[in-house]
C-alpha positions as CSV (number, residue, x, y, z in Angstrom):
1,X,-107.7,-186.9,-47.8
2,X,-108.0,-185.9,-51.2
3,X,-105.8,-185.5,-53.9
4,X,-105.1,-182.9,-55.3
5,X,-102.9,-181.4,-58.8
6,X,-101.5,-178.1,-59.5
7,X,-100.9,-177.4,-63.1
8,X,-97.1,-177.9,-63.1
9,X,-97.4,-181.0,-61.6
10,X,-99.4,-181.8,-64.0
11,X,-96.5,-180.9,-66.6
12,X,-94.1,-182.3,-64.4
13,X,-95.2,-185.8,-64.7
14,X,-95.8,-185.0,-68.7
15,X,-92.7,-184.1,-69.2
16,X,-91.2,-187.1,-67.3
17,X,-93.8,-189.3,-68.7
18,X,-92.5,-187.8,-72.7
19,X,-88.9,-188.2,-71.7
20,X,-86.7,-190.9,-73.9
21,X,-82.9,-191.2,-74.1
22,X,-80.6,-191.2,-77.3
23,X,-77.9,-193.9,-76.3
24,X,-74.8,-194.2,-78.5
25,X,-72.5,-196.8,-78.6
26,X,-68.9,-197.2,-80.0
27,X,-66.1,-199.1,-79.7
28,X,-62.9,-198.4,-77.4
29,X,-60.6,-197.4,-80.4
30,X,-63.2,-194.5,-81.2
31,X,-61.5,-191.2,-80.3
32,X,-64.1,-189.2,-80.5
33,X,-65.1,-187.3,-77.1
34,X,-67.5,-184.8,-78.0
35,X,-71.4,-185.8,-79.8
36,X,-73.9,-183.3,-81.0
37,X,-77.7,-184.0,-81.1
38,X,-79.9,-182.5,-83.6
39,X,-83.5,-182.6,-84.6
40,X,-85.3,-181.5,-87.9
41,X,-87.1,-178.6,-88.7
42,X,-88.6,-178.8,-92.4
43,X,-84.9,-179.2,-94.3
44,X,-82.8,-177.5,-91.0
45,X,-81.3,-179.6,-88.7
46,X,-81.2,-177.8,-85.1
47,X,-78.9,-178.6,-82.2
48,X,-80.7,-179.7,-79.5
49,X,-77.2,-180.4,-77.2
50,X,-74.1,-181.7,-76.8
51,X,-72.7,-184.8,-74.9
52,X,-69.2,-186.2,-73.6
53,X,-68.2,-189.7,-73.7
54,X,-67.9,-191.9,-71.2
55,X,-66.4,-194.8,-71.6
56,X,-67.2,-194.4,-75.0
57,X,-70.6,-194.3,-74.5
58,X,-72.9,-191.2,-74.9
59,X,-76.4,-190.8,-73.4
60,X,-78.9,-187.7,-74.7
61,X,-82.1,-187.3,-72.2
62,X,-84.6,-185.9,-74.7
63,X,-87.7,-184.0,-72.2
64,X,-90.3,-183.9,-74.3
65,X,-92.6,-185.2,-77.2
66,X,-90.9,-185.9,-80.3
67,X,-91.2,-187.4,-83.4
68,X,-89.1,-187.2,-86.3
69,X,-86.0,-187.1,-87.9
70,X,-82.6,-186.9,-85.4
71,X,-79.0,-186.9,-86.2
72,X,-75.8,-187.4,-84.1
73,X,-72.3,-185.7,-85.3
74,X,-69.3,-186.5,-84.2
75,X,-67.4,-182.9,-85.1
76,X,-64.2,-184.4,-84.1
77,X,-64.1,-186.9,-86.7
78,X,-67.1,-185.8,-89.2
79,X,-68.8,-188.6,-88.7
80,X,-72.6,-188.0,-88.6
81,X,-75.5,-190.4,-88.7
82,X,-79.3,-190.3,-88.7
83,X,-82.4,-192.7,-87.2
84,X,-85.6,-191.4,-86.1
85,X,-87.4,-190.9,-82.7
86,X,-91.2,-192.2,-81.7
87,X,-90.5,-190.7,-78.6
88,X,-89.2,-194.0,-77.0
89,X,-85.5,-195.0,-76.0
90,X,-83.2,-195.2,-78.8
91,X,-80.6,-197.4,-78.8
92,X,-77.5,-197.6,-81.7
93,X,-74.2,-199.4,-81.5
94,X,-71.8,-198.1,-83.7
95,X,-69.2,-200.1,-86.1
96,X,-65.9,-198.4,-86.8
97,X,-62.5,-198.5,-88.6
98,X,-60.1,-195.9,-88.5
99,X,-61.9,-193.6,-86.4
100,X,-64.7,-193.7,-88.8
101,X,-68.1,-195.2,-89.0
102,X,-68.5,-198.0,-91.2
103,X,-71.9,-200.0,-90.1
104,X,-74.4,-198.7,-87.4
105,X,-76.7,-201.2,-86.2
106,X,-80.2,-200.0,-84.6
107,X,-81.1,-201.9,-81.5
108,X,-84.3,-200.2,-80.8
109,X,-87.5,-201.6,-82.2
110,X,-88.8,-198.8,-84.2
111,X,-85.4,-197.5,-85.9
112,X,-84.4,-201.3,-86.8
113,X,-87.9,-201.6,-88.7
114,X,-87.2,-198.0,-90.4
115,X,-84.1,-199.9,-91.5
116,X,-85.7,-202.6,-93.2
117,X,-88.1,-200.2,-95.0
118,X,-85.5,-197.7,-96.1
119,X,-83.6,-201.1,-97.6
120,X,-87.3,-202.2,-99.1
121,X,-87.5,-198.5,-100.7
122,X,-84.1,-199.1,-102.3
123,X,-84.7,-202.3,-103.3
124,X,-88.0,-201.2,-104.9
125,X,-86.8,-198.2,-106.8
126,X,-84.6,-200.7,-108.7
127,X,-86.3,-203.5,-109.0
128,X,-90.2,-202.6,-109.4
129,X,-89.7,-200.8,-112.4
130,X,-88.1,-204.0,-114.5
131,X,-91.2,-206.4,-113.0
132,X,-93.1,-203.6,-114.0
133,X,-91.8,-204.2,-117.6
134,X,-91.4,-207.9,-117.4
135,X,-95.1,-208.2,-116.7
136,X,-96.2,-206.9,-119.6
137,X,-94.8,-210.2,-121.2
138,X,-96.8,-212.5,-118.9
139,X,-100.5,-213.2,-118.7
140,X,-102.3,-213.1,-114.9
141,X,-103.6,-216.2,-114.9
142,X,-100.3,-217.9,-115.2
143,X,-98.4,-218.6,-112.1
144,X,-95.3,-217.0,-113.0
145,X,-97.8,-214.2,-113.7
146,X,-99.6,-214.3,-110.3
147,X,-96.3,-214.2,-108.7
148,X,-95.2,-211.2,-110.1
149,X,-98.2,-209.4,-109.8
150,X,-97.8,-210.0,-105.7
151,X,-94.7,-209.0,-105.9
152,X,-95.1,-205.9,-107.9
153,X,-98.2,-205.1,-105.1
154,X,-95.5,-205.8,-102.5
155,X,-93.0,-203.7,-103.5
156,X,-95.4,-201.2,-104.6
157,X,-97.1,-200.6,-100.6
158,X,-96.1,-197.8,-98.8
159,X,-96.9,-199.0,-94.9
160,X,-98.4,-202.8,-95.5
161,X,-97.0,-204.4,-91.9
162,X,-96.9,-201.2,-90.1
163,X,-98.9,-201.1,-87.0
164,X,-99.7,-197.1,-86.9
165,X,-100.4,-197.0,-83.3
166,X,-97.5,-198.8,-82.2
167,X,-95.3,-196.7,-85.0
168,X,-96.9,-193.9,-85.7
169,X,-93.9,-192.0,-87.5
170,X,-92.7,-194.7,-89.7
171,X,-96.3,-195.2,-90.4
172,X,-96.7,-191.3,-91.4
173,X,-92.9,-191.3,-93.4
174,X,-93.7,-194.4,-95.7
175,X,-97.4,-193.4,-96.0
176,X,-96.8,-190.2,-97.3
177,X,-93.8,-191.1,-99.4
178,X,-95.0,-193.2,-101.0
179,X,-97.9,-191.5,-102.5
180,X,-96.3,-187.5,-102.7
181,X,-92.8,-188.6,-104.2
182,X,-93.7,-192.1,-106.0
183,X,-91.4,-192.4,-109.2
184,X,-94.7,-193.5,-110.9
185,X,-96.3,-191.1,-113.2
186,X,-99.9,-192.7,-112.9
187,X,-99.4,-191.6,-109.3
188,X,-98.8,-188.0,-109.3
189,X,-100.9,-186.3,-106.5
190,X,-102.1,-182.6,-108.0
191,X,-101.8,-179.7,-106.6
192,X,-104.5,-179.7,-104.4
193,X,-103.7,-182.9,-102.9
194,X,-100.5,-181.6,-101.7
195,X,-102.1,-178.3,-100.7
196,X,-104.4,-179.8,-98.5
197,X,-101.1,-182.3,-97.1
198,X,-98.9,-179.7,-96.6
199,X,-102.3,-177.8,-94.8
200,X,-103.3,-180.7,-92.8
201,X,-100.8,-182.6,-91.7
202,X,-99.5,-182.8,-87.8
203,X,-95.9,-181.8,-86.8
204,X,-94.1,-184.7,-88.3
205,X,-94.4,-182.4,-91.4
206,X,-91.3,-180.4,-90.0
207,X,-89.7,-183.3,-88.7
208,X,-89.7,-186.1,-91.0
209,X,-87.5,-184.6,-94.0
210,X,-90.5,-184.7,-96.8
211,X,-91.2,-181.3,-96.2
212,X,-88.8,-179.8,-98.8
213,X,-89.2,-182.7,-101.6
214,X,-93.3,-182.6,-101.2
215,X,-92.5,-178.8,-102.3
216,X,-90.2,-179.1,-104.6
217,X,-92.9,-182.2,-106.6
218,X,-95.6,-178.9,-105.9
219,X,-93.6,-176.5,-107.6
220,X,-92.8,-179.1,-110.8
221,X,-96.9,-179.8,-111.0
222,X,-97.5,-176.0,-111.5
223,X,-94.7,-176.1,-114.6
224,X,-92.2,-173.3,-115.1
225,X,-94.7,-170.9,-116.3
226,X,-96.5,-170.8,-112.9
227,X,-94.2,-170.8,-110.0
228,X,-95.4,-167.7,-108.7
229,X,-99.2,-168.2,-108.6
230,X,-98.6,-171.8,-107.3
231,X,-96.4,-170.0,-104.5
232,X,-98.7,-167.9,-103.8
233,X,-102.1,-170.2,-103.9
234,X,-100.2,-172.4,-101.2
235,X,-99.2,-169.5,-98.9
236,X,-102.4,-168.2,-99.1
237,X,-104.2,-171.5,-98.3
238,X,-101.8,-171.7,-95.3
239,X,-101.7,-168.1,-94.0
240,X,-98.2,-166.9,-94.3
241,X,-97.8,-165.5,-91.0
242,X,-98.7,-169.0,-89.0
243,X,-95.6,-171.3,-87.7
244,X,-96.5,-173.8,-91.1
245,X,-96.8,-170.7,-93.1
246,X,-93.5,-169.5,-92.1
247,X,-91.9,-172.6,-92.7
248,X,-92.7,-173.3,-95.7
249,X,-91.8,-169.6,-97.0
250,X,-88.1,-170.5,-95.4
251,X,-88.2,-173.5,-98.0
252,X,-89.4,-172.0,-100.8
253,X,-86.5,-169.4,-100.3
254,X,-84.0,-172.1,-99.9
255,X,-85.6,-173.8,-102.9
256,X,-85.2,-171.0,-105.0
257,X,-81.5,-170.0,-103.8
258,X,-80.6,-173.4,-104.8
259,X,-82.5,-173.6,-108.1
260,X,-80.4,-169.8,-108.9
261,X,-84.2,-168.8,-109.4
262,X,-83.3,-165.1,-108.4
263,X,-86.7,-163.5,-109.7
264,X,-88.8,-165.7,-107.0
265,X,-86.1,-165.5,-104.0
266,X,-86.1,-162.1,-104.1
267,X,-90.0,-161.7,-104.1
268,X,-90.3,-164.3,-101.6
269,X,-87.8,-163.5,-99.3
270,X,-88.8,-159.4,-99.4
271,X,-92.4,-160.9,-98.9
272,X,-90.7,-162.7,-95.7
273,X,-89.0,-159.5,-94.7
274,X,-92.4,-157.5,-94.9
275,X,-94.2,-159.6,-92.7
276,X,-95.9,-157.9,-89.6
277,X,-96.0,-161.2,-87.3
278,X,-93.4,-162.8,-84.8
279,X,-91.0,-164.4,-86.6
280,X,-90.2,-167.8,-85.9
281,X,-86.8,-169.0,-85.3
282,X,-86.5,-171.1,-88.8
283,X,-87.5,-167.9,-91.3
284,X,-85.7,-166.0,-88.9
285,X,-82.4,-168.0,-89.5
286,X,-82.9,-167.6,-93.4
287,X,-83.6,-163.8,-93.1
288,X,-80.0,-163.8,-91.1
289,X,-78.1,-165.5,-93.7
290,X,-79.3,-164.2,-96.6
291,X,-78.6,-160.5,-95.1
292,X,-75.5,-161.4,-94.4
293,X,-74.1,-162.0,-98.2
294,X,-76.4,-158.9,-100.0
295,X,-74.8,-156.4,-102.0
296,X,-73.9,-153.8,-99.4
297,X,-73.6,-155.8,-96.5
298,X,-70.4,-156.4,-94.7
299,X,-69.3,-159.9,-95.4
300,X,-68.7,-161.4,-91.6
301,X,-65.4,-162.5,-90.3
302,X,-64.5,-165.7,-90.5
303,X,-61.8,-167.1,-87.7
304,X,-59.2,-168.9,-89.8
305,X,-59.1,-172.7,-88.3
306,X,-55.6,-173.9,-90.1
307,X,-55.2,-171.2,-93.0
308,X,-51.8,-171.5,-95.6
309,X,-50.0,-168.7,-97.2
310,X,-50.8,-166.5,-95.0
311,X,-49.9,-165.6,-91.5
312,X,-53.4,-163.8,-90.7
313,X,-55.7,-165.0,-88.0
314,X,-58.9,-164.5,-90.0
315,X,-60.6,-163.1,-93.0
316,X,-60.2,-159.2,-92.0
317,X,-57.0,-159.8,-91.4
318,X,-56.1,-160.6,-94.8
319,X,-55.7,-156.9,-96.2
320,X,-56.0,-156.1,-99.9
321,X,-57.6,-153.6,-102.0
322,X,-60.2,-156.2,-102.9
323,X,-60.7,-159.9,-102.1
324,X,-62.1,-162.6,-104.3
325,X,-63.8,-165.0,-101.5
326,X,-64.5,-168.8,-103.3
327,X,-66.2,-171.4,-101.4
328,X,-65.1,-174.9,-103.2
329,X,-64.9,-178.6,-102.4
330,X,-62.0,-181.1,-104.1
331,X,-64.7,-183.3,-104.8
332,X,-66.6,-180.5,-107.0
333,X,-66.2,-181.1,-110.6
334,X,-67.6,-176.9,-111.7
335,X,-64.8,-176.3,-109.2
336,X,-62.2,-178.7,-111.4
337,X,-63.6,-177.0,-114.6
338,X,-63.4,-173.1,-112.6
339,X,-60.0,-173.1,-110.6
340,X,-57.9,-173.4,-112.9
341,X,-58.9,-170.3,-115.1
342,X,-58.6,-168.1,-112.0
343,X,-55.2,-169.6,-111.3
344,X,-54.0,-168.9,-114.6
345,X,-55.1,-164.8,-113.9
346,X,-53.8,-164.9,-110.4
347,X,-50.5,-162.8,-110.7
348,X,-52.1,-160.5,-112.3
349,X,-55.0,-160.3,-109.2
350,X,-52.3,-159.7,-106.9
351,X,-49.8,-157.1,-108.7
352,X,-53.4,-155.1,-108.4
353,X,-53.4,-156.1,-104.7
354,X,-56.5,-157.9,-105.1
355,X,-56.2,-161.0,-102.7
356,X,-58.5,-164.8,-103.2
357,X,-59.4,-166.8,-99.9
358,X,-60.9,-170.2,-100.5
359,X,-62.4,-171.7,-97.8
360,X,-62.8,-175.4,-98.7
361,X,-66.3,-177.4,-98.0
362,X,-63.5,-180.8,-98.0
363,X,-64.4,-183.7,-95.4
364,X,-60.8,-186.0,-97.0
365,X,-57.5,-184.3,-95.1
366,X,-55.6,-185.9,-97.9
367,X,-57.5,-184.9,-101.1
368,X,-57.7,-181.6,-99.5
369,X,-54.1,-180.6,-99.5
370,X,-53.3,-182.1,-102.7
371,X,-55.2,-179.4,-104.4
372,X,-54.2,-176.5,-102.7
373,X,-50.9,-177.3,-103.1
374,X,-51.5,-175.9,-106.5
375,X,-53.4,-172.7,-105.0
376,X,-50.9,-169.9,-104.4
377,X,-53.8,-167.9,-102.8
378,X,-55.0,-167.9,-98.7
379,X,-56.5,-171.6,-98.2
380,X,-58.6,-172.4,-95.6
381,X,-61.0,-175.8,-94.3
382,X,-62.4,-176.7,-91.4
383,X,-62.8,-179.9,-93.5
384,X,-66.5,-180.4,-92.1
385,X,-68.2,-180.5,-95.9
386,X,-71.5,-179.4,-95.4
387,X,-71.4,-179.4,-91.7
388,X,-69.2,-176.2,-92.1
389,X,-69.8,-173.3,-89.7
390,X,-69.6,-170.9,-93.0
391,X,-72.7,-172.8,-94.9
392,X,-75.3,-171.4,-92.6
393,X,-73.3,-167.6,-92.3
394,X,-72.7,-167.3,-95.8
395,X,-75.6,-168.7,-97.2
396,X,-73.7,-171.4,-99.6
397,X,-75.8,-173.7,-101.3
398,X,-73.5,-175.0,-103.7
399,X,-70.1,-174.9,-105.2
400,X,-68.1,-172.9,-106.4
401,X,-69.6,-170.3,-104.9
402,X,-68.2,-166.2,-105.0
403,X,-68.1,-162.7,-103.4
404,X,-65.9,-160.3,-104.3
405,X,-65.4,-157.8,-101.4
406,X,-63.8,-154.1,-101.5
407,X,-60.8,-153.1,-98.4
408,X,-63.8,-152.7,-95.9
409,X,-65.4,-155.8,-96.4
410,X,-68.4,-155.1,-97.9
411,X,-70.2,-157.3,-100.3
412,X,-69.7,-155.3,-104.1
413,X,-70.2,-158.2,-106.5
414,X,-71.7,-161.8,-106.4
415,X,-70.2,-163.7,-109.6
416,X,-72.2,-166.8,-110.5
417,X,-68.8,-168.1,-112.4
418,X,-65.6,-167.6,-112.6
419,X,-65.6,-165.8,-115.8
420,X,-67.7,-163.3,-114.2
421,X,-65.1,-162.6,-111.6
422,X,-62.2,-162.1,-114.6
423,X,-64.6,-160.2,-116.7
424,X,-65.4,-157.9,-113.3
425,X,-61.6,-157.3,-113.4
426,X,-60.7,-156.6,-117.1
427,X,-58.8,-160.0,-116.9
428,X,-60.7,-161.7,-119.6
């Protein structure tokens, strides 16, 4: 009799053909229950799902195709760690102390060679440059002269050793690292090298991490004095409205935010909200989060995890004629520098009935309470860092960063510092 195959069979037996499992390994005195998977998308990371432990083991069935970038957090704890997928079994056993990851050993072929390179890259970033120099001092036809010259060709190879069809990922990452973010001048692709990479190139674009970096190199060929005609020669060359296009708008918005380049966010990202197309889920997310925090807009609640000096439940609760909202870290020295001055104006803030609410990007418990001990104002952390639900909702890039909102809510000034926040009150 003869066989025959329906088209979801067909996909059936792809699907279980492209599956590979994420195994993670800790030791018994690990607490942590819970384990989130992500993948990459250009500079986002994306939760894929979430696993319990059992017997401190936890085991992510990935059913389809992918290669790339992943990540594993532990919210619990804050413990997060990243390895890459070539759509085979990974494997990791985890070393910890205290409940927090010190050492993570890769017991899968492909991320335990990734390993070794990432240590190579390290190594060569600090070494080649002083063989480099020492060279100059010794003739090639010596033999301390020959040896450096291997080693300098060594360390200078991108995917020597790599076997692309075995590894095809590792093979694409160090390939394409090595010659679109080399530290050596002489190597410097030009515009239209990266044009036709960023054009080109398959889906490990969005998933191996270079996608942000490749632009940001772009952006620094072109010089200051041409950002937006080597914006828009690239988003041309790409069609803005495809998936790639798309993408790499989202970037180039998140670039800009971060870089306090107002004048090109705000073209790019009303170019974004212009478009006539389906909107992907990645510019989608940065439309979302950017509308959320324009002058206007109601600033969105925020659920209070463990908030002092004050007995609200969240960030509407808190009721004041105006609010002075400051997202800060312990660890950030502007902060350090910023605090102080509005601590030193804060009576006079809340005789006016104008109320602050820091909400802390803090990972350390400890180093955490120390400094609000000194903050009379609403305090708040979920002591994630950057893994914080508020980054994504709020838009933060970096810290401090401020909103001053009236009694409704609503967004009325953005202050870049916190003299703009005492001058916006008379309080200078």
């Amino acid at each position: 009799m003869k066989k025959t195959f329906t088209i979801s069979a067909l996909l059936a037996a792809f699907s279980l053909q492209a599956q590979f499992t994420v195994t993670i390994q800790a030791p018994a005195d690990f607490k942590d229950q819970d384990a989130i998977l992500y993948t990459l998308n250009g500079s986002k990371d994306i939760i894929f799902t979430q696993e319990q432990s059992k017997n401190n083991v936890w085991i992510f069935k990935y059913p389809k195709n992918y290669m790339g970038m992943m990540k594993v957090y532990f919210p619990g704890s804050n413990n997060t760690f990243n390895f890459i997928s070539e759509n085979k079994n990974v494997n990791v056993k985890l070393d910890t102390q205290g409940n927090k990851v010190k050492d993570i050993v890769y017991l899968d072929e492909a991320n335990e060679l990734m390993s070794k390179f990432q240590e190579g890259s390290q190594k060569k970033e600090l070494i080649l440059p002083a063989l480099s120099q020492i060279k100059e001092y010794y003739k090639d036809n010596t033999d301390f002269g020959k040896a450096l010259k291997t080693e300098i060709s060594r360390l200078s190879g991108g995917s020597e050793g790599i076997d692309q069809s075995q590894h095809p990922f590792i093979y694409y990452y160090n390939t394409n690292y090595s010659k679109f973010l080399s530290n050596d001048p002489a190597k410097k692709p030009s515009q239209e090298e990266i044009i036709n990479f960023i054009d080109k190139s398959n889906d490990m674009l969005e998933t191996s991490s270079l996608l942000r970096p490749v632009l940001v190199s772009y952006l620094n060929s072109g010089g200051n004095t041409k950002v937006a005609a080597s914006v828009d020669k690239l988003l041309d060359r790409l069609k803005v409205e495809t998936p790639r296009g798309q993408t790499v708008l989202s970037e180039l918005i998140d670039i800009f935010d971060v870089y306090d380049m107002q004048e090109f966010k705000n073209k790019y990202l009303n170019l974004a909200k212009n478009l006539k197309c389906t909107i992907t889920d990645r510019l989608a997310s940065t439309l979302k989060s950017n509308a959320n925090v324009e002058i206007g807009a109601a600033f969105p609640n925020y659920k209070f995890q463990s908030a002092v000096n004050t007995n609200a439940k969240s960030l509407y609760d808190v009721k004041a004629d105006k609010k002075v909202i400051i997202f800060w870290s312990s660890t950030c020295s502007h902060c350090e520098e910023e605090l102080p001055k509005l601590l030193a104006k804060y009576n006079e803030l809340k005789a006016r009935n104008i109320q602050v609410v820091g909400l802390s990007m803090d990972v350390d418990k400890d180093s955490y309470a120390k400094k609000i001990a000194a903050f009379p104002w609403v305090n708040d952390s979920e002591l994630k860092g950057w893994n914080s639900s508020y980054v994504d909702t709020y838009n933060v890039h970096a810290t401090p960063t401020y909103f001053i909102l009236d009694a409704n809510n609503k967004i009325i000034n953005k202050p870049e510092h916190v003299a703009d926040v005492l001058e916006y009150f008379n309080l200078k």
